[in-house]
Every structure is written in structure tokens, then in C-alpha cells.
N, C-alpha and C positions, 0 to 999 in steps of 0.2 A: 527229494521226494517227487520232485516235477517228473522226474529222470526213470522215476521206477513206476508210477504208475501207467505209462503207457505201454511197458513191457510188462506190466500185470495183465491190463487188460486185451492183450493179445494171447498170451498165455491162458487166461480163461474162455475166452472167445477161440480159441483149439481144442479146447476139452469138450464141449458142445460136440452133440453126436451129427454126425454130416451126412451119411447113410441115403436119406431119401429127399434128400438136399432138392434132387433134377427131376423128382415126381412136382408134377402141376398140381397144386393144392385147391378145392373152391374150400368156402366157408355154407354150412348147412343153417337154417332156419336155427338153430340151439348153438349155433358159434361152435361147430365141432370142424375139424380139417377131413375133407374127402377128396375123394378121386375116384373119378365114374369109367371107368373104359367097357369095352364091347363084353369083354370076359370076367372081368375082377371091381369089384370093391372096394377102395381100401381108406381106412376110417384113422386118424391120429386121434388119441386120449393121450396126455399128461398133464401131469397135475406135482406141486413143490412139495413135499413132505420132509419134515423134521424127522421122524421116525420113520424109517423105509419100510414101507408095508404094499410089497409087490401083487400079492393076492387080491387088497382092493382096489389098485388101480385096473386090473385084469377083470374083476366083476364090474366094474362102471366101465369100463372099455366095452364086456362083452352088450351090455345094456344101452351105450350111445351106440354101437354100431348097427342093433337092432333099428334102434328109433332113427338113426340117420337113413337105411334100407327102408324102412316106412313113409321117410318122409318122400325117397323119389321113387316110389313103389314100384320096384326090386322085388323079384324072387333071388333070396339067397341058399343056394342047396348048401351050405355049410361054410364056416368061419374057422381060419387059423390065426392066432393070436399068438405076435412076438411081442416080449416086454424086456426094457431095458431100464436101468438104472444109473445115474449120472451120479456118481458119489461126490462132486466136488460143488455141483450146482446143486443138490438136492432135490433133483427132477426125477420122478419115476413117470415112465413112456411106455405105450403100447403101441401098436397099429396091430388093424383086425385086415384081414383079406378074408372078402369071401367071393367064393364061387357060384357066379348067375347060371342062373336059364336062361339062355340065349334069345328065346322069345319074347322075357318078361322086360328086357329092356326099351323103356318109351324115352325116345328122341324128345 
């Protein structure tokens, strides 16, 4: 048993999605994951579900990433939302990117 669980836990710690691994994350006032650059937005939501119900993670993705855009007050001319599912971890994930107005960015 000593033997197998550390080649479990490498095997689960691979299935984890690694995607935006090398984006610099801060944490917002509401404990959400962002990343502010000159052009883009981009907002992490996931949350554990027993029952995978991708549609609500993508309405509370679309509503933290509004409220995250407010809190560094961002004009966002529009939001595209990818969502994933981790079937062995039971993690449904979003990120939102949205598109600034270039002027509305405050340093």
C-alpha cells in the first residue's frame, strides 16, 4: 500500500487541467482568480460538483467575472467563456476573457 499510493497520487495530480498553468493569477477582493493585461481580462470560476451541471457553473462564472470587472473598474466590451470538466476530480472550470477598452484601463 505504501508502494501504490504515491503513484496514485501522481497519476491524479496528471489529470488536473494544466492549460493556464503559465498565466500569472492575482486573487480579487471575493477570492476569484484574475489576470488584468493591457487588452484582456481573464477571470477563473471552478467550483466541485457531485452532479456535473456545466450550465451553472458558466452563469456564476458569467456573474464573478462581471463583479471582478467592477471591482478594477474595466470597461468590458464583451466576454467569451470556456468551460471544462475534470471528470475524475469532480471540478467543473470556467475562465471568462473579456475584451477592454483600451482607455478604460486605470494603472
Amino acid at each position: 500500500m505504501k508502494k501504490i499510493l504515491p503513484i496514485l497520487m501522481v497519476l491524479v495530480g496528471g489529470c488536473a487541467s494544466h492549460q493556464y498553468d503559465g498565466m500569472q493569477m492575482s486573487e480579487s477582493r471575493n477570492g476569484f482568480n484574475y489576470n488584468l493585461s493591457q487588452e484582456t481580462l481573464t477571470v477563473q470560476y471552478q467550483e466541485y460538483q457531485f452532479v456535473p451541471n456545466t450550465i451553472e457553473v458558466l452563469m456564476k462564472c458569467r456573474k464573478v467575472s462581471k463583479e471582478v470587472a467592477k471591482e478594477l473598474i474595466v470597461i468590458v466590451e464583451t466576454f467569451d467563456y470556456v468551460t471544462e470538466r475534470n471528470e475524475f476530480l469532480g471540478i467543473t472550470s470556467c475562465l471568462a476573457f473579456g475584451d477592454l477598452k483600451i482607455s478604460a484601463v486605470e494603472s
